[in-house]
PDB file of N, CA, C and O in Angstrom:
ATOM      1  N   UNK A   1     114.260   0.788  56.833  1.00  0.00           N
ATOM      2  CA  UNK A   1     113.532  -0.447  57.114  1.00  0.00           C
ATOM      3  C   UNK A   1     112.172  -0.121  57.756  1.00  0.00           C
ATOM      4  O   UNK A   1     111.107  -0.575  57.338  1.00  0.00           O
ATOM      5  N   UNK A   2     112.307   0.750  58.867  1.00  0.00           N
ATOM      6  CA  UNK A   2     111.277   1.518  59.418  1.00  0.00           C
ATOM      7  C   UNK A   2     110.309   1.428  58.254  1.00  0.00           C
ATOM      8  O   UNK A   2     109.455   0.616  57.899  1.00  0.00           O
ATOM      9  N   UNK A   3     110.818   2.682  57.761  1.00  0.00           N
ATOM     10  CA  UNK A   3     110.068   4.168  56.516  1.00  0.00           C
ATOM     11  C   UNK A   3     108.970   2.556  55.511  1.00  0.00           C
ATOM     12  O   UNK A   3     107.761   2.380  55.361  1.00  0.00           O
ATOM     13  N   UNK A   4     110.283   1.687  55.038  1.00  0.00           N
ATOM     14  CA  UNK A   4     109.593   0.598  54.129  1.00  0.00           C
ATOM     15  C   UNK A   4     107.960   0.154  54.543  1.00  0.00           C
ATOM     16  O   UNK A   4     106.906   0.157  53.907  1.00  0.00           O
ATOM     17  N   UNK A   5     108.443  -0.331  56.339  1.00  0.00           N
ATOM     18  CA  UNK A   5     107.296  -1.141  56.737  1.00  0.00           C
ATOM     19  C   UNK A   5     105.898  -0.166  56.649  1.00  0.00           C
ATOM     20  O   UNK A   5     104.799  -0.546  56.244  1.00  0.00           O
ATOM     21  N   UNK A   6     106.260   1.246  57.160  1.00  0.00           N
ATOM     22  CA  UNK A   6     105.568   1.931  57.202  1.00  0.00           C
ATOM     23  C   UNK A   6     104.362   2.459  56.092  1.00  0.00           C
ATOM     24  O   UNK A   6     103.286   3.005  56.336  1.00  0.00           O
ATOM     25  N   UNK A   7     105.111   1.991  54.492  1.00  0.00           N
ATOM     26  CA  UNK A   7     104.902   2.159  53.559  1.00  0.00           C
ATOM     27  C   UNK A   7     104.129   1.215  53.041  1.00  0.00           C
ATOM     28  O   UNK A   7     103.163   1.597  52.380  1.00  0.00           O
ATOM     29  N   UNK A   8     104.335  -0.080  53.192  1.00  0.00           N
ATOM     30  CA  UNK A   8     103.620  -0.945  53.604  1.00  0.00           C
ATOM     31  C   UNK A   8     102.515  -0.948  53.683  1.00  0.00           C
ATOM     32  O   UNK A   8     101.724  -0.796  52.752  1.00  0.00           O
ATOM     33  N   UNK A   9     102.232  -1.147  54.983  1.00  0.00           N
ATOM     34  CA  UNK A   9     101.368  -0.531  55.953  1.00  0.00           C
ATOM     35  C   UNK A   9     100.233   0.229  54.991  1.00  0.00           C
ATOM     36  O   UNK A   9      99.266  -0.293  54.436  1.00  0.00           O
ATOM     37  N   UNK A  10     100.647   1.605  54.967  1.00  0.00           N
ATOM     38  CA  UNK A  10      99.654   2.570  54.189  1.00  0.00           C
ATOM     39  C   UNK A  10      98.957   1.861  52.719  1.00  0.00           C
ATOM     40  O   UNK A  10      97.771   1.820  52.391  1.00  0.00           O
ATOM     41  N   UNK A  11     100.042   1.391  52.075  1.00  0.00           N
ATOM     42  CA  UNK A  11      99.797   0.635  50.854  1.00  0.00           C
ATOM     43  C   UNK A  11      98.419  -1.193  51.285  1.00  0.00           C
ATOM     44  O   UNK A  11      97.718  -1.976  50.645  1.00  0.00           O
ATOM     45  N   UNK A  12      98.695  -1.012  52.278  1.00  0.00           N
ATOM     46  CA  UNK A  12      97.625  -2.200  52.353  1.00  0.00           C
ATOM     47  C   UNK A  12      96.458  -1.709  52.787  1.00  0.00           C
ATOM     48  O   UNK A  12      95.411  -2.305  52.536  1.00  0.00           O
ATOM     49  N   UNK A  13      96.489  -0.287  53.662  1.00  0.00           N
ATOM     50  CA  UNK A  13      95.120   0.231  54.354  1.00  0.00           C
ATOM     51  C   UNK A  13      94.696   1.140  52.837  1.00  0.00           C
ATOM     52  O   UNK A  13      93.509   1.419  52.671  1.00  0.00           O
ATOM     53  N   UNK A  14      95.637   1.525  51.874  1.00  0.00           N
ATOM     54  CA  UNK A  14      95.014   2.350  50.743  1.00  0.00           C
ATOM     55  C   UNK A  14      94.076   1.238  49.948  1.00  0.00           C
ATOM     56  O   UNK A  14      92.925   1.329  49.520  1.00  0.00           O
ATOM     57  N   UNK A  15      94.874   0.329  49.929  1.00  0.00           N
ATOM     58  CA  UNK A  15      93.704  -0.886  49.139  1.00  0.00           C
ATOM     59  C   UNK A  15      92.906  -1.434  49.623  1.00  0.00           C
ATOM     60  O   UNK A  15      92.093  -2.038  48.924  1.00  0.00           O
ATOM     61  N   UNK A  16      92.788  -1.450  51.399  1.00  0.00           N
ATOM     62  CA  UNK A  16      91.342  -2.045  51.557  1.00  0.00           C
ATOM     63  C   UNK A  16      89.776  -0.677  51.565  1.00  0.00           C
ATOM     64  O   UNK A  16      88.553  -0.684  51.428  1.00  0.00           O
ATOM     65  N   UNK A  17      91.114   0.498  51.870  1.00  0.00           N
ATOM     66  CA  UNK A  17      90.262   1.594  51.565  1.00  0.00           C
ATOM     67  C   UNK A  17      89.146   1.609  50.188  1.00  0.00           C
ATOM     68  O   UNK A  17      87.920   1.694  50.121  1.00  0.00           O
ATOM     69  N   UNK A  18      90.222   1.484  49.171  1.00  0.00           N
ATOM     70  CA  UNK A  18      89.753   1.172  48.024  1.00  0.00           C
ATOM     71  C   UNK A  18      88.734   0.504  47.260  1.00  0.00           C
ATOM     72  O   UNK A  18      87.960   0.789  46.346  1.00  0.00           O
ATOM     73  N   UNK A  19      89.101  -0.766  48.172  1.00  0.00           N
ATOM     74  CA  UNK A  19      87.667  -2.332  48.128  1.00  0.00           C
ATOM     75  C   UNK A  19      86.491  -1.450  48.555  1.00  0.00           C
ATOM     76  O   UNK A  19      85.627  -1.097  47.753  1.00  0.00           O
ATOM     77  N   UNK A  20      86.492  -1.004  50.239  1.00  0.00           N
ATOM     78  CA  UNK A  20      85.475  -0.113  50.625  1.00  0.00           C
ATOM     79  C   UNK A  20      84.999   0.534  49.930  1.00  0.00           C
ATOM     80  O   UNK A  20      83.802   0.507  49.643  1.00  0.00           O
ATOM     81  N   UNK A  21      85.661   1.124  49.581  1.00  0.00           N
ATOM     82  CA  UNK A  21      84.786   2.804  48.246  1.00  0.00           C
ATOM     83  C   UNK A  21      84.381   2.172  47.190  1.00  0.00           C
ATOM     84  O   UNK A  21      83.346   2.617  46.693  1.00  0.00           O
ATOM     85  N   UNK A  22      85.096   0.840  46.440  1.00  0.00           N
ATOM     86  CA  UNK A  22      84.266   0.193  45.428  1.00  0.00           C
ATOM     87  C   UNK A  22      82.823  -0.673  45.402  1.00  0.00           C
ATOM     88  O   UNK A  22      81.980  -0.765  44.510  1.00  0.00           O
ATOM     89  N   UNK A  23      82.891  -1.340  46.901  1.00  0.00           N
ATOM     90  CA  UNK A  23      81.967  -1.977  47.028  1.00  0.00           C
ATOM     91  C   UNK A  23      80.577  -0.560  46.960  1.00  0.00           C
ATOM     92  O   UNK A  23      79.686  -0.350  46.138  1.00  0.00           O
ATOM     93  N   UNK A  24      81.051   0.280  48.458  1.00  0.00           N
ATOM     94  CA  UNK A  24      80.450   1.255  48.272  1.00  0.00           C
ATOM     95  C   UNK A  24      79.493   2.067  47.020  1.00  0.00           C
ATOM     96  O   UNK A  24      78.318   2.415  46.906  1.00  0.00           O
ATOM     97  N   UNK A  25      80.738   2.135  46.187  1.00  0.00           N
ATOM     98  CA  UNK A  25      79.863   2.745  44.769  1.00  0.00           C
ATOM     99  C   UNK A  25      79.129   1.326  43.745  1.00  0.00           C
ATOM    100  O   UNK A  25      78.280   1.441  42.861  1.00  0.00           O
ATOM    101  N   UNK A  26      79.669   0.291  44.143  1.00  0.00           N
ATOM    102  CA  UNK A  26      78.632  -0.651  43.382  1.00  0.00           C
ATOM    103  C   UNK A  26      77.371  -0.638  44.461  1.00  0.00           C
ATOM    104  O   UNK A  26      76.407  -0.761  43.705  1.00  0.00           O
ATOM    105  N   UNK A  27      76.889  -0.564  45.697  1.00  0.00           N
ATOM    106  CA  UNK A  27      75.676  -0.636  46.603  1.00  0.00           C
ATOM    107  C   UNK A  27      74.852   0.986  46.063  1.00  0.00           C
ATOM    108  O   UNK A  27      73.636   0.985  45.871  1.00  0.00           O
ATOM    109  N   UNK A  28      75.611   2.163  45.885  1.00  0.00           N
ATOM    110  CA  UNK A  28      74.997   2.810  45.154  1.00  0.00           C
ATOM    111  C   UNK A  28      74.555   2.649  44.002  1.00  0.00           C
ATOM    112  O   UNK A  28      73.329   2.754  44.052  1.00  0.00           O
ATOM    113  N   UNK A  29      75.008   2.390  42.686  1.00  0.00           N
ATOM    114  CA  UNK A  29      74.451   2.282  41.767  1.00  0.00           C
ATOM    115  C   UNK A  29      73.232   1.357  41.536  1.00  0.00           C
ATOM    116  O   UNK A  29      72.365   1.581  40.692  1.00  0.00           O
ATOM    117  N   UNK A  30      73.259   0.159  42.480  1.00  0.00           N
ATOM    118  CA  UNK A  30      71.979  -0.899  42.369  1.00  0.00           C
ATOM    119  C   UNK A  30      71.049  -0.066  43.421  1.00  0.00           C
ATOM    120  O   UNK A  30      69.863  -0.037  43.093  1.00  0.00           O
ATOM    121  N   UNK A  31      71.314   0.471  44.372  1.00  0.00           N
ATOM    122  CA  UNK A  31      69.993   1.304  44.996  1.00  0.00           C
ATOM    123  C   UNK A  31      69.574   2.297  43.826  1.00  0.00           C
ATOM    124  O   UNK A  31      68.366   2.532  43.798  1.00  0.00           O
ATOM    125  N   UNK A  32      70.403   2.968  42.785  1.00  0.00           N
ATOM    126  CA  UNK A  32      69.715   4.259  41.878  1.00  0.00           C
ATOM    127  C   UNK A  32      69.066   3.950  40.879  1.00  0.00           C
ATOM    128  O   UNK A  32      68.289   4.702  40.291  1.00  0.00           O
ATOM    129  N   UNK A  33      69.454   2.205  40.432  1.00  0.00           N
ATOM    130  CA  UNK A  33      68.895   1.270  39.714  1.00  0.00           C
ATOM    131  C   UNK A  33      67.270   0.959  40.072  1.00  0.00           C
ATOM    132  O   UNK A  33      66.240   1.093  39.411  1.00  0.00           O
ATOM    133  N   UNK A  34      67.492   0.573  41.169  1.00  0.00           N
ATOM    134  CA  UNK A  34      65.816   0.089  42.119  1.00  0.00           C
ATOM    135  C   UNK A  34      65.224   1.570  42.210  1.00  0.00           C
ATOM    136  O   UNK A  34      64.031   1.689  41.932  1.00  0.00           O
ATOM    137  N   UNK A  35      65.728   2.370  42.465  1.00  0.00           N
ATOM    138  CA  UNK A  35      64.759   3.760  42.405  1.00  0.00           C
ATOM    139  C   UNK A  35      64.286   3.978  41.276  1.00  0.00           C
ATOM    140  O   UNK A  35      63.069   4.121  41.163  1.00  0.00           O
ATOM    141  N   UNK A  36      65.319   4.074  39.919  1.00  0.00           N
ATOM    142  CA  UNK A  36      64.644   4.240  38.744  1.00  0.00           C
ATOM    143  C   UNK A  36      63.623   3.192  38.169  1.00  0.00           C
ATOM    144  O   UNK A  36      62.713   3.635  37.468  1.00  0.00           O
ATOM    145  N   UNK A  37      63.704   1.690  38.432  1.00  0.00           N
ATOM    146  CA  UNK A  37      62.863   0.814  38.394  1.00  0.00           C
ATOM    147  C   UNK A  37      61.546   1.161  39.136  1.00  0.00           C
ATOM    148  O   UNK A  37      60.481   1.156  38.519  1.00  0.00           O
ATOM    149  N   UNK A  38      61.623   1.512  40.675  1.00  0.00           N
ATOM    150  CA  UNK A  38      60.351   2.199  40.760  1.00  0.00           C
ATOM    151  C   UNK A  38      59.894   3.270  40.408  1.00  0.00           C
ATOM    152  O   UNK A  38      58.676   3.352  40.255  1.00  0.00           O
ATOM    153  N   UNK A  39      60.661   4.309  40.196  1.00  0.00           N
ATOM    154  CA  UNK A  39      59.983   5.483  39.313  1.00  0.00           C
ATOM    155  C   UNK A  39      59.533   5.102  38.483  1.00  0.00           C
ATOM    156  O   UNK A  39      58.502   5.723  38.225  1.00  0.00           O
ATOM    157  N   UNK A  40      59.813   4.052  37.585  1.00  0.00           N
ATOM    158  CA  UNK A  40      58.914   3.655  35.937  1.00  0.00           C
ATOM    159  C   UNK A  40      58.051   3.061  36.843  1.00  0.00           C
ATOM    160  O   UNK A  40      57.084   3.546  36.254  1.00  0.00           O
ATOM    161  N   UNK A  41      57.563   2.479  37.696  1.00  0.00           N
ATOM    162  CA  UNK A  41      56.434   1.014  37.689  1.00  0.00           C
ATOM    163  C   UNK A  41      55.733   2.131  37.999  1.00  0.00           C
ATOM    164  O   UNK A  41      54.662   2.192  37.395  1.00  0.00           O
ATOM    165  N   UNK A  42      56.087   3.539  39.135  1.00  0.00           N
ATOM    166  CA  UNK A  42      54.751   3.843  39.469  1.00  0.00           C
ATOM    167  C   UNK A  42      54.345   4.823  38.197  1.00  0.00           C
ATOM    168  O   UNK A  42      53.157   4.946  37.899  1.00  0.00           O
ATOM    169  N   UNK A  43      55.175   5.377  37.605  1.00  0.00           N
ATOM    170  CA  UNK A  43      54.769   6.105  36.453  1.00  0.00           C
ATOM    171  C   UNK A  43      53.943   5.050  35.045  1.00  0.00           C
ATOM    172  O   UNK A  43      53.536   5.433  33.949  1.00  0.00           O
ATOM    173  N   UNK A  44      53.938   3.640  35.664  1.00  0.00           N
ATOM    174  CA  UNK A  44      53.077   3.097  34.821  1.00  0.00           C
ATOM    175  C   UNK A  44      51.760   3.192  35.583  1.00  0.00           C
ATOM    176  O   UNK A  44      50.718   3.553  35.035  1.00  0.00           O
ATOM    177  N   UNK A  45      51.873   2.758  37.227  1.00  0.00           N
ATOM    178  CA  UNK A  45      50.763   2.281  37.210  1.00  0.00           C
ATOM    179  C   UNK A  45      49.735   3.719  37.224  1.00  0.00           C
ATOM    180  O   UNK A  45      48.532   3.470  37.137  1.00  0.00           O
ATOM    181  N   UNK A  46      50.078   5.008  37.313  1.00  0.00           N
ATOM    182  CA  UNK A  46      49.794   6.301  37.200  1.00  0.00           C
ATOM    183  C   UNK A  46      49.200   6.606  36.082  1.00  0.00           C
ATOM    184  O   UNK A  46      48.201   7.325  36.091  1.00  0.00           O
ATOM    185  N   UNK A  47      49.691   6.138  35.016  1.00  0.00           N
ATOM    186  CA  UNK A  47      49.344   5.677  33.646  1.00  0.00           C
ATOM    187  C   UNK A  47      47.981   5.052  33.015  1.00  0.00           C
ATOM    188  O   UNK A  47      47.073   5.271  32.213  1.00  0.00           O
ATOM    189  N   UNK A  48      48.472   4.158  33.914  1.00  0.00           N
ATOM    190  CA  UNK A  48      47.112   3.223  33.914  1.00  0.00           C
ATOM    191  C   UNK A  48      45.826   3.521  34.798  1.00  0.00           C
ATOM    192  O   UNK A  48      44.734   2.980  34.627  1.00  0.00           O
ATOM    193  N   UNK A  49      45.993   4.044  35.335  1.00  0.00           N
ATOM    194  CA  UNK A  49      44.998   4.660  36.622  1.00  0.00           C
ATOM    195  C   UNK A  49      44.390   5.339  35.729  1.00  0.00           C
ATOM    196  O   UNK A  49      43.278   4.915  35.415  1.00  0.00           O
ATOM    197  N   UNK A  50      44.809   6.362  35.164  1.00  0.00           N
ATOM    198  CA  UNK A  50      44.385   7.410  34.328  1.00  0.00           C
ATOM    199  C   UNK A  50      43.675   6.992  33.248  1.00  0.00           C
ATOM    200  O   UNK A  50      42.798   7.747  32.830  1.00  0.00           O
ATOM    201  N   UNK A  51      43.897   5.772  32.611  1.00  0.00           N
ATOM    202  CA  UNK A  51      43.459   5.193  31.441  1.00  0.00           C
ATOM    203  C   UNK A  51      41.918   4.443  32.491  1.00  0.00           C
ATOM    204  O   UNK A  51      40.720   4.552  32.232  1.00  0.00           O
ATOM    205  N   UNK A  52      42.408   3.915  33.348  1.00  0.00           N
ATOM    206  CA  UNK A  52      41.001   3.129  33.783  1.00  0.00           C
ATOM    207  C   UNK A  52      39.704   4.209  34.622  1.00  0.00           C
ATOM    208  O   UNK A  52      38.599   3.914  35.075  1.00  0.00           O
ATOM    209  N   UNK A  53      40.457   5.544  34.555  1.00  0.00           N
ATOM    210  CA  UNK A  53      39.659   6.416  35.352  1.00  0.00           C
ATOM    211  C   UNK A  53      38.802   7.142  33.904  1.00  0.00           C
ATOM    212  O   UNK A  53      37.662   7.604  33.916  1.00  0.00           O
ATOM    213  N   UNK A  54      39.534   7.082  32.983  1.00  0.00           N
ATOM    214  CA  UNK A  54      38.924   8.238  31.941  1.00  0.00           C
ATOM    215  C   UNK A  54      37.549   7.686  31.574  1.00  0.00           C
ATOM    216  O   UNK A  54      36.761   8.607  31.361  1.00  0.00           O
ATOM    217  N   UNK A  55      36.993   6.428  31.428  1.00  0.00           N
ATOM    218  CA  UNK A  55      35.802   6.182  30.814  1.00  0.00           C
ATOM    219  C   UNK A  55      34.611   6.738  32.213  1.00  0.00           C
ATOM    220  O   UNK A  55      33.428   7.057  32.097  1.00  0.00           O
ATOM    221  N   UNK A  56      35.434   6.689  33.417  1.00  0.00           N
ATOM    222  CA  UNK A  56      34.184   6.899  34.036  1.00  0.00           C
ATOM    223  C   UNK A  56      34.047   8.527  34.185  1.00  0.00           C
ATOM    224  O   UNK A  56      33.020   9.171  33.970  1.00  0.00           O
ATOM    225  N   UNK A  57      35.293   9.035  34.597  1.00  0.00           N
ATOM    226  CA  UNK A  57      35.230  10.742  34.257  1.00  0.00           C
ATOM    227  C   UNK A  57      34.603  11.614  33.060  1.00  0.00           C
ATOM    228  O   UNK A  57      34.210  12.774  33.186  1.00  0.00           O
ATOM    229  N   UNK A  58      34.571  10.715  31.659  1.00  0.00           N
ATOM    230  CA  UNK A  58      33.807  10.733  30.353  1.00  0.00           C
ATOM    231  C   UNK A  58      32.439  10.608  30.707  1.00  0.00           C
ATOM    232  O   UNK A  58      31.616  11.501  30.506  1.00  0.00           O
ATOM    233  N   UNK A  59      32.079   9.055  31.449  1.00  0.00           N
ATOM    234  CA  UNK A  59      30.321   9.354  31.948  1.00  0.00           C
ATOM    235  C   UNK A  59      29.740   9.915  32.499  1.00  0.00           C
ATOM    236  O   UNK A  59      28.520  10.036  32.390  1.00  0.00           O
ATOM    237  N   UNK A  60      30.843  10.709  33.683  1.00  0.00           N
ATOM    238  CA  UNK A  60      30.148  11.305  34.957  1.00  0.00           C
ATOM    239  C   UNK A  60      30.305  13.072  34.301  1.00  0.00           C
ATOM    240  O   UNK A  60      29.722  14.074  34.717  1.00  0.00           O
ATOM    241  N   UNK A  61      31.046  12.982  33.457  1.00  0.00           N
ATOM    242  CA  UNK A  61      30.441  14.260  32.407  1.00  0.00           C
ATOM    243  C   UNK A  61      29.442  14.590  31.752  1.00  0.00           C
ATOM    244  O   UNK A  61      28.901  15.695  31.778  1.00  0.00           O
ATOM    245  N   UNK A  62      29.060  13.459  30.986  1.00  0.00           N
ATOM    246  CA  UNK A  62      27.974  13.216  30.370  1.00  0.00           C
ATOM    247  C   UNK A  62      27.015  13.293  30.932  1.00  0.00           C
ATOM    248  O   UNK A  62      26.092  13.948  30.448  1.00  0.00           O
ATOM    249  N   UNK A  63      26.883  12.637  32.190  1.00  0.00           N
ATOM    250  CA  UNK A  63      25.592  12.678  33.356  1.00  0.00           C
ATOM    251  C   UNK A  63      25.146  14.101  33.783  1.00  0.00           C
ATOM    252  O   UNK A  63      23.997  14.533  33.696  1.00  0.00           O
ATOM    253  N   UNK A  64      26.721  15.062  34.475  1.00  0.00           N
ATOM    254  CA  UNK A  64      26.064  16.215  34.759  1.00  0.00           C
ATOM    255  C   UNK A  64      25.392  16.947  33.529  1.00  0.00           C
ATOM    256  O   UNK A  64      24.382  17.631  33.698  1.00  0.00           O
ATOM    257  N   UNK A  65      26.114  16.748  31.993  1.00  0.00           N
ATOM    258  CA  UNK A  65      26.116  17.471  30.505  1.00  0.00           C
ATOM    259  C   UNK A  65      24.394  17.213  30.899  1.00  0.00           C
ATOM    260  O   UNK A  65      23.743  18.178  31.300  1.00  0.00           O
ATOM    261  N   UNK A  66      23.983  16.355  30.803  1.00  0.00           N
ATOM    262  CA  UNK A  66      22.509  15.667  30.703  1.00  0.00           C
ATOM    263  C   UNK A  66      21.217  16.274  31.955  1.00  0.00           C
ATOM    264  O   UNK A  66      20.000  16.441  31.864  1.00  0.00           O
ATOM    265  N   UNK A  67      22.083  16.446  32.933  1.00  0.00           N
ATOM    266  CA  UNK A  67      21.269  17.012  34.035  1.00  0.00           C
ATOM    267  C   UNK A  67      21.125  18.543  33.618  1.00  0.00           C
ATOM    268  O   UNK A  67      20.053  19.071  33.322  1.00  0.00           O
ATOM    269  N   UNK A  68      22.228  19.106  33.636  1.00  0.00           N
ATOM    270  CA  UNK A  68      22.308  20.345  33.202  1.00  0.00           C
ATOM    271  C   UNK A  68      21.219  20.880  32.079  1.00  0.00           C
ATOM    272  O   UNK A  68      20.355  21.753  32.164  1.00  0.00           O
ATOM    273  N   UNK A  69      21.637  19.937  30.905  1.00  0.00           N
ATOM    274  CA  UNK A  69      20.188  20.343  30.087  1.00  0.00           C
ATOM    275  C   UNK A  69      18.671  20.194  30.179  1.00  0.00           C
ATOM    276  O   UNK A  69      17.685  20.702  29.646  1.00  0.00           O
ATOM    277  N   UNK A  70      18.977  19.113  31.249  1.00  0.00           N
ATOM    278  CA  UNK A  70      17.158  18.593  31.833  1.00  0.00           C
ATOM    279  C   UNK A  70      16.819  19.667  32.755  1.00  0.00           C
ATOM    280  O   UNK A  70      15.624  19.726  33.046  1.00  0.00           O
ATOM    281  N   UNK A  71      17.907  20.886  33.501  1.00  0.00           N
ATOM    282  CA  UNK A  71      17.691  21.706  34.750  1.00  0.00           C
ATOM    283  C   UNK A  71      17.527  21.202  35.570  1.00  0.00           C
ATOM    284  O   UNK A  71      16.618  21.569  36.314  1.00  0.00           O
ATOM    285  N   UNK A  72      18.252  20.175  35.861  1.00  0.00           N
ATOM    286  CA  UNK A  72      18.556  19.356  37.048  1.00  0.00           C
ATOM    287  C   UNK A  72      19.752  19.822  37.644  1.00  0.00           C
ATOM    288  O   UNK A  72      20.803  19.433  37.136  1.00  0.00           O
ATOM    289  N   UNK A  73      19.816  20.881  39.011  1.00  0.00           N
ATOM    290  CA  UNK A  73      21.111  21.123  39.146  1.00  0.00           C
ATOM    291  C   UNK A  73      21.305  19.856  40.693  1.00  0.00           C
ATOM    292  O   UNK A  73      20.426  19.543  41.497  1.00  0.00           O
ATOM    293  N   UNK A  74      22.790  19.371  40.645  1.00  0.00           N
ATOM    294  CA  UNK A  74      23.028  18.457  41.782  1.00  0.00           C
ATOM    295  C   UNK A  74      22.111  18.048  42.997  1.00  0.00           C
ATOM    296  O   UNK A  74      21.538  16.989  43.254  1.00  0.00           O
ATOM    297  N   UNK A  75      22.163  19.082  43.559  1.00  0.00           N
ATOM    298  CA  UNK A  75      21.193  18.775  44.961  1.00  0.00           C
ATOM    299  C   UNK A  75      19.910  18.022  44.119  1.00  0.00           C
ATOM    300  O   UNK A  75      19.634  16.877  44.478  1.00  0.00           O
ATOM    301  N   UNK A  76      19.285  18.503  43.244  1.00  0.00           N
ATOM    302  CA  UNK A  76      18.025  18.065  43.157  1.00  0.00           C
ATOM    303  C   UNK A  76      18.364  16.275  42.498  1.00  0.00           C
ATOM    304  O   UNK A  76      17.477  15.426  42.594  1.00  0.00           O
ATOM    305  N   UNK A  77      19.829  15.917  41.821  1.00  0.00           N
ATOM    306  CA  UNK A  77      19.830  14.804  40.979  1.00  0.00           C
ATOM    307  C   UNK A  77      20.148  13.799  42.402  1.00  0.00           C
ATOM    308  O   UNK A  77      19.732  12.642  42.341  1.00  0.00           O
ATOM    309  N   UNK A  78      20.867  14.236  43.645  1.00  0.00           N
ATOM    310  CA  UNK A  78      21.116  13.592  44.537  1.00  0.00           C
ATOM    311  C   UNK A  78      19.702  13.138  44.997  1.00  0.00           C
ATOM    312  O   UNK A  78      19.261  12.011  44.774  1.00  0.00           O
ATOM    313  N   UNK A  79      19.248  13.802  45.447  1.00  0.00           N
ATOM    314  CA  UNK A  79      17.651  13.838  46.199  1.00  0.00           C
ATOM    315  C   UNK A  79      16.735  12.630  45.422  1.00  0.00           C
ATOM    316  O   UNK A  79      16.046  11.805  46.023  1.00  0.00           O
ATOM    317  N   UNK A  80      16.914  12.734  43.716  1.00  0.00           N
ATOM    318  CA  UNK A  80      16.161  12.006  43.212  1.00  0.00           C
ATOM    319  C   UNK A  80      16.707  10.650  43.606  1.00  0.00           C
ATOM    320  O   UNK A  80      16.025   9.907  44.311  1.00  0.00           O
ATOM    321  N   UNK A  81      18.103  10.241  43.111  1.00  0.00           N
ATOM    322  CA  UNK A  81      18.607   9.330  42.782  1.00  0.00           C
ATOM    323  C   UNK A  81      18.302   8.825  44.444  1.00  0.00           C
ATOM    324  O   UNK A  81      17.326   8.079  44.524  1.00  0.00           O
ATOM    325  N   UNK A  82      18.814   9.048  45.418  1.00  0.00           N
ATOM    326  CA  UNK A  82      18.403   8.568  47.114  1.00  0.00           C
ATOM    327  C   UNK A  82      17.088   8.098  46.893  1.00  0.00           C
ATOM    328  O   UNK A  82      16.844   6.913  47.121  1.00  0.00           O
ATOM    329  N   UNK A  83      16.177   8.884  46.468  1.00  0.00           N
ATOM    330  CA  UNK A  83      15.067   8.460  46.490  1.00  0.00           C
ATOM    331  C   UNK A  83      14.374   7.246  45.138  1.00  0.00           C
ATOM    332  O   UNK A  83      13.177   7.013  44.963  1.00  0.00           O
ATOM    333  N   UNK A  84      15.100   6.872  44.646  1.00  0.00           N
ATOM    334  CA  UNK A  84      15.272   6.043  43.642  1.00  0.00           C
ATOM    335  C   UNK A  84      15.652   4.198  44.645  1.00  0.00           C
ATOM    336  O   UNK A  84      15.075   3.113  44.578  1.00  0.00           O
ATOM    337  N   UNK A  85      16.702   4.615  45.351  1.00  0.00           N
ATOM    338  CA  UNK A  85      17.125   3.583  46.494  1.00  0.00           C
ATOM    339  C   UNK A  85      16.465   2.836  46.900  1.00  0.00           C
ATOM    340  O   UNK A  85      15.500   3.284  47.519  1.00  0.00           O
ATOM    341  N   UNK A  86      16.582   1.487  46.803  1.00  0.00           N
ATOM    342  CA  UNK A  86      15.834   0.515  47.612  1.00  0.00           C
ATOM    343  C   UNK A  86      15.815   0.581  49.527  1.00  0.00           C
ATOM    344  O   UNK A  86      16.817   0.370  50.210  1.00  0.00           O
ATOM    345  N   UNK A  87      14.712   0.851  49.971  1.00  0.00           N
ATOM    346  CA  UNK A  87      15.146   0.785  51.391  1.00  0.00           C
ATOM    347  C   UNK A  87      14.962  -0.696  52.701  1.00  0.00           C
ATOM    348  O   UNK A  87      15.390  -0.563  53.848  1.00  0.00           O
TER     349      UNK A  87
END
């Protein structure tokens, strides 16, 4: 009668154990969910950065390409352009 209750007992703490570890692994899977959801957004917006950065990295190539052939090296295109400045 003991041994029964005892059995019991274990059999009701194994199943709330159980609930625990299930809830548990469902709170994991929606946190690995939201991580992978942000891994894509920022791997878009990374994406996109890159796409909105390339036209100006393309001009500011072109600019030095252009100085370079005029023998304009930096210091001197800075100097001009400052002095270009409204004061």
């Amino acid at each position: 009668d003991v041994a029964e209750a005892q059995l019991e007992t274990c059999r009701g703490n194994t199943g709330r154990l159980q609930g625990s570890i299930d809830v548990q692994n469902a709170a994991v899977r929606l946190l690995a969910a939201e991580a992978r959801a942000a891994h894509r957004d920022a791997e878009a917006a990374r994406l996109e950065a890159e796409r909105s950065a390339a036209p100006h990295d393309q001009r500011a190539a072109e600019l030095r390409q252009w100085r370079r052939s005029a023998g304009e090296d930096d210091c001197a295109a800075t100097r001009r352009l400052l002095a270009e400045v409204p004061r």
